[in-house]
N, C-alpha and C positions, 0 to 999 in steps of 0.2 A: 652251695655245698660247702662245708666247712673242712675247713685244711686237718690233711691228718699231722700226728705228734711231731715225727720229723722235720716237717716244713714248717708249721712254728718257730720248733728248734733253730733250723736257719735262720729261718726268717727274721729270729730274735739276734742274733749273733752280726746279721747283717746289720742291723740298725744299731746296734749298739757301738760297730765299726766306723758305720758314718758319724756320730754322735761323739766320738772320739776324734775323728777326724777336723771335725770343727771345733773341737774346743776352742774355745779363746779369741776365737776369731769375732770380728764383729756380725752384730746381727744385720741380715738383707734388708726389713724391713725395721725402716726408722716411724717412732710415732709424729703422725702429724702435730703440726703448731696449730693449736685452735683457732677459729677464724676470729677476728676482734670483737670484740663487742662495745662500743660505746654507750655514751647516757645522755643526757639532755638537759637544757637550762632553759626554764620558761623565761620569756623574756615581757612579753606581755598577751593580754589576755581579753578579746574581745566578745561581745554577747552574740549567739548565733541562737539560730529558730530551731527549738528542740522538737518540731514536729516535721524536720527536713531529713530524709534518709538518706545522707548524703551518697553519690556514689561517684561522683568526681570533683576536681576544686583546681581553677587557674586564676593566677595572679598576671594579670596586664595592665600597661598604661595606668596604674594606680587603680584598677578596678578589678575587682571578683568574678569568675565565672561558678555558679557551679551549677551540676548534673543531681535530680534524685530521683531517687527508685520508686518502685510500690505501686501497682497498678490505679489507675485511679489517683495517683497522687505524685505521679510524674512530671517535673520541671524543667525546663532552664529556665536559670534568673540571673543578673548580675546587679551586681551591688560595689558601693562602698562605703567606709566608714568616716564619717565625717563626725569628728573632736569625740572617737569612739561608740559612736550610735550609728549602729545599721542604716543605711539607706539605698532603698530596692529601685533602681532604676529601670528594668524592663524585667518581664515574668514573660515565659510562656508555656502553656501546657501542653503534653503530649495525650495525643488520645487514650482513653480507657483501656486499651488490648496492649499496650504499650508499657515496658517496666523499662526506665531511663536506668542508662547504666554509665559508664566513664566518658570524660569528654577532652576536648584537645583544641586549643585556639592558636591557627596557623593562616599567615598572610590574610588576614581579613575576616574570615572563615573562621565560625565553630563547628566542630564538628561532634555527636552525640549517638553513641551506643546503643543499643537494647541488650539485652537481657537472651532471651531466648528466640525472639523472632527475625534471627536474621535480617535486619533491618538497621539503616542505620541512618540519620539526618543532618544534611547543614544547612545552617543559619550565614548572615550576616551577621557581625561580630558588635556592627555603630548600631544594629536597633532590633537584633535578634529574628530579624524575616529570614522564613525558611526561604531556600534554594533550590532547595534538591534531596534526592534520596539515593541511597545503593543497598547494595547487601553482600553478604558474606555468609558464611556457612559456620554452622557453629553458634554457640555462648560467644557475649560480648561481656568483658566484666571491665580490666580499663582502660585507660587511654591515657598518651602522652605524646609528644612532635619534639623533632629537634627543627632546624629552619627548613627541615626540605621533606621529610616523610616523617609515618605516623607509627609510634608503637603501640600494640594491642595484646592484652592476655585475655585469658579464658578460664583463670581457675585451674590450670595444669602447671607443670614446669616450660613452657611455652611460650615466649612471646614474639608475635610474628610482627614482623617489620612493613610497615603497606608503603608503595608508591603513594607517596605525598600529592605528585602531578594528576594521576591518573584520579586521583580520587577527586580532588577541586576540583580537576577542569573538564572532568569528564563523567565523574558519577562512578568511576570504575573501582574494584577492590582489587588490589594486584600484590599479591605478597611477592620482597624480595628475595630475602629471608627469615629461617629462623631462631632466635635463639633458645638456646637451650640453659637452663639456668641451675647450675650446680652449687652444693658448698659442701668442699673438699670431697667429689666428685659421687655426691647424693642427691638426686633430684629434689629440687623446692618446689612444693606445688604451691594449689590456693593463693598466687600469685594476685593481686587483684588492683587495687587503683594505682597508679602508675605518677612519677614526676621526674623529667631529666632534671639535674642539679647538677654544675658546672662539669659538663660531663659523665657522671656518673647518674645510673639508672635505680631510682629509690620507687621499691614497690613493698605494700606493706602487705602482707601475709594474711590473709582472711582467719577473722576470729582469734588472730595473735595482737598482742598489745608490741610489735616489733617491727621494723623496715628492714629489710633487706638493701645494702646500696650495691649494684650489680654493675659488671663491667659490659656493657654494650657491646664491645668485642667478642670477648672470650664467654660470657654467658655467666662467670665465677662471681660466686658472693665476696664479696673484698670485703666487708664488716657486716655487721646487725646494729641498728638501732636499739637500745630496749625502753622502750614506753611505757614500762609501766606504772599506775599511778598519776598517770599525766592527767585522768581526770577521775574523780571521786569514785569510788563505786556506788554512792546513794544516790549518785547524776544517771549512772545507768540504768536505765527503765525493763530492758528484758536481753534477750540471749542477743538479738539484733543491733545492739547499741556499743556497735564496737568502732575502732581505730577504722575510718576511713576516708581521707580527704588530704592527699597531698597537693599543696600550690609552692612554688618557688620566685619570689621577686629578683631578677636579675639584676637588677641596677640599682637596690637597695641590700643585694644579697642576705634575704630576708625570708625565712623558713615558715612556714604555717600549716599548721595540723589542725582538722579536727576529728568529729566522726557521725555513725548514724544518728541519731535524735540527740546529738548533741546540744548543750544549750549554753558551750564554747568555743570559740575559735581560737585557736594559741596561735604564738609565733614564739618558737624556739630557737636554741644554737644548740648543734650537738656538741657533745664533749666526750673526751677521753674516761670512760669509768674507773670510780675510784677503784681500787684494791685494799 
């Protein structure tokens, strides 16, 4: 029902009271400080198999893990680079109904995602023999460990924390928590391959050329990466050929990016963006 003239009339008078009343006064709401954003500096630049869809990548012991998707075309493999040429030390495939998805190499143990079938697999890490299976409910998209449990997203603003123990030594999936991932207090989704780095939680944002670096704590985006450029757009082969393969070398504190049909592996340092 619409107010009749009178009450306007106040109505108008009242506001114009408060409105005077504050004059001068500082405003309650202060505009946020935008979150950071840095840039990157390739530092070198290795040949990677552009028919690998990558969907996870770890650096250990001076060797490569990664995880790829695609049914039918599903892997673990690990490799190194010896005087900059690829060399594939153990391959294994995952059956046909299977879409590999993130993976995470902890005390011994790889451990390797699916995609939609709730399913999930570990290996032996010295010569890639399976062990064992569990599941989980839900999309698996990535995966990352610090030395005791396992981080997991799904494509949402979500990332659930697993019992590390439970999962090796017993095959079980046991969420502790989970976090919730904000920047400046708006949910991130499409959250997707995962890397701890000294600390902090870098996930790179599906179908963005950008990483998120996330506090493990608090869930809060503390900067953004921006990647873009990092590899050519005439390397890109179709809409699926984007940023996804976070590894971290601790003991050479050594950064490496690639993505899906990539046909490079970088190793970067981020940096402060210019202005």
């Amino acid at each position: 029902m619409r107010p009749q003239a009178p009450f306007r009339f106040a109505a108008a008078l009242l506001g114009l009271a408060a409105s005077l009343a504050t004059a001068g006064q500082p405003s309650a709401t202060k505009k946020a400080t935008p979150t950071p954003v840095n840039s990157y500096r390739v530092i070198q630049a290795f040949e990677h198999n552009p028919e690998d869809y990558t969907q996870g990548l770890v650096f250990q012991d001076g060797v490569f893990y990664e995880g790829t998707g695609r049914n039918g075309h599903s892997r673990l493999q690990k490799y190194q680079y010896i005087k900059d040429k690829k060399k594939v030390l153990q391959s294994v495939d995952l059956p046909y109904q299977y879409f590999g998805e993130g993976i995470a190499v902890l005390k011994g143990k790889v451990v390797q995602l699916t995609w939609q079938s709730e399913r999930g697999f570990l290996y032996q890490a010295s010569d890639l023999k399976k062990v064992g299976e569990f599941s989980y409910p839900g999309e698996g998209w990535g995966l990352t460990c610090d030395d005791r449990d396992f981080y997991l997203s799904d494509g949402s603003a979500s990332i659930r924390v697993v019992d590390g123990d439970k999962l090796l030594n017993a095959h079980q999936y046991a969420v502790k928590r989970t976090i919730e991932v904000k920047d400046q207090g708006k949910p991130v989704t499409m959250l997707n391959e995962l890397e701890l780095v000294r600390g902090e939680l870098f996930a790179n944002v599906w179908q963005t050329d950008r990483i998120a670096v996330i506090s493990p704590k608090t869930g809060e985006v503390l900067r953004w990466i921006d990647l873009s450029n990092l590899i050519s757009p005439m390397l890109r082969t179709g809409q699926d050929s984007v940023l996804n393969g976070i590894a971290y070398d601790a003991a050479g504190n050594r950064l490496f990016l690639t993505g899906k049909l990539w046909p490079t592996l970088f190793q970067i340092r981020e940096e402060s963006k210019k202005k």
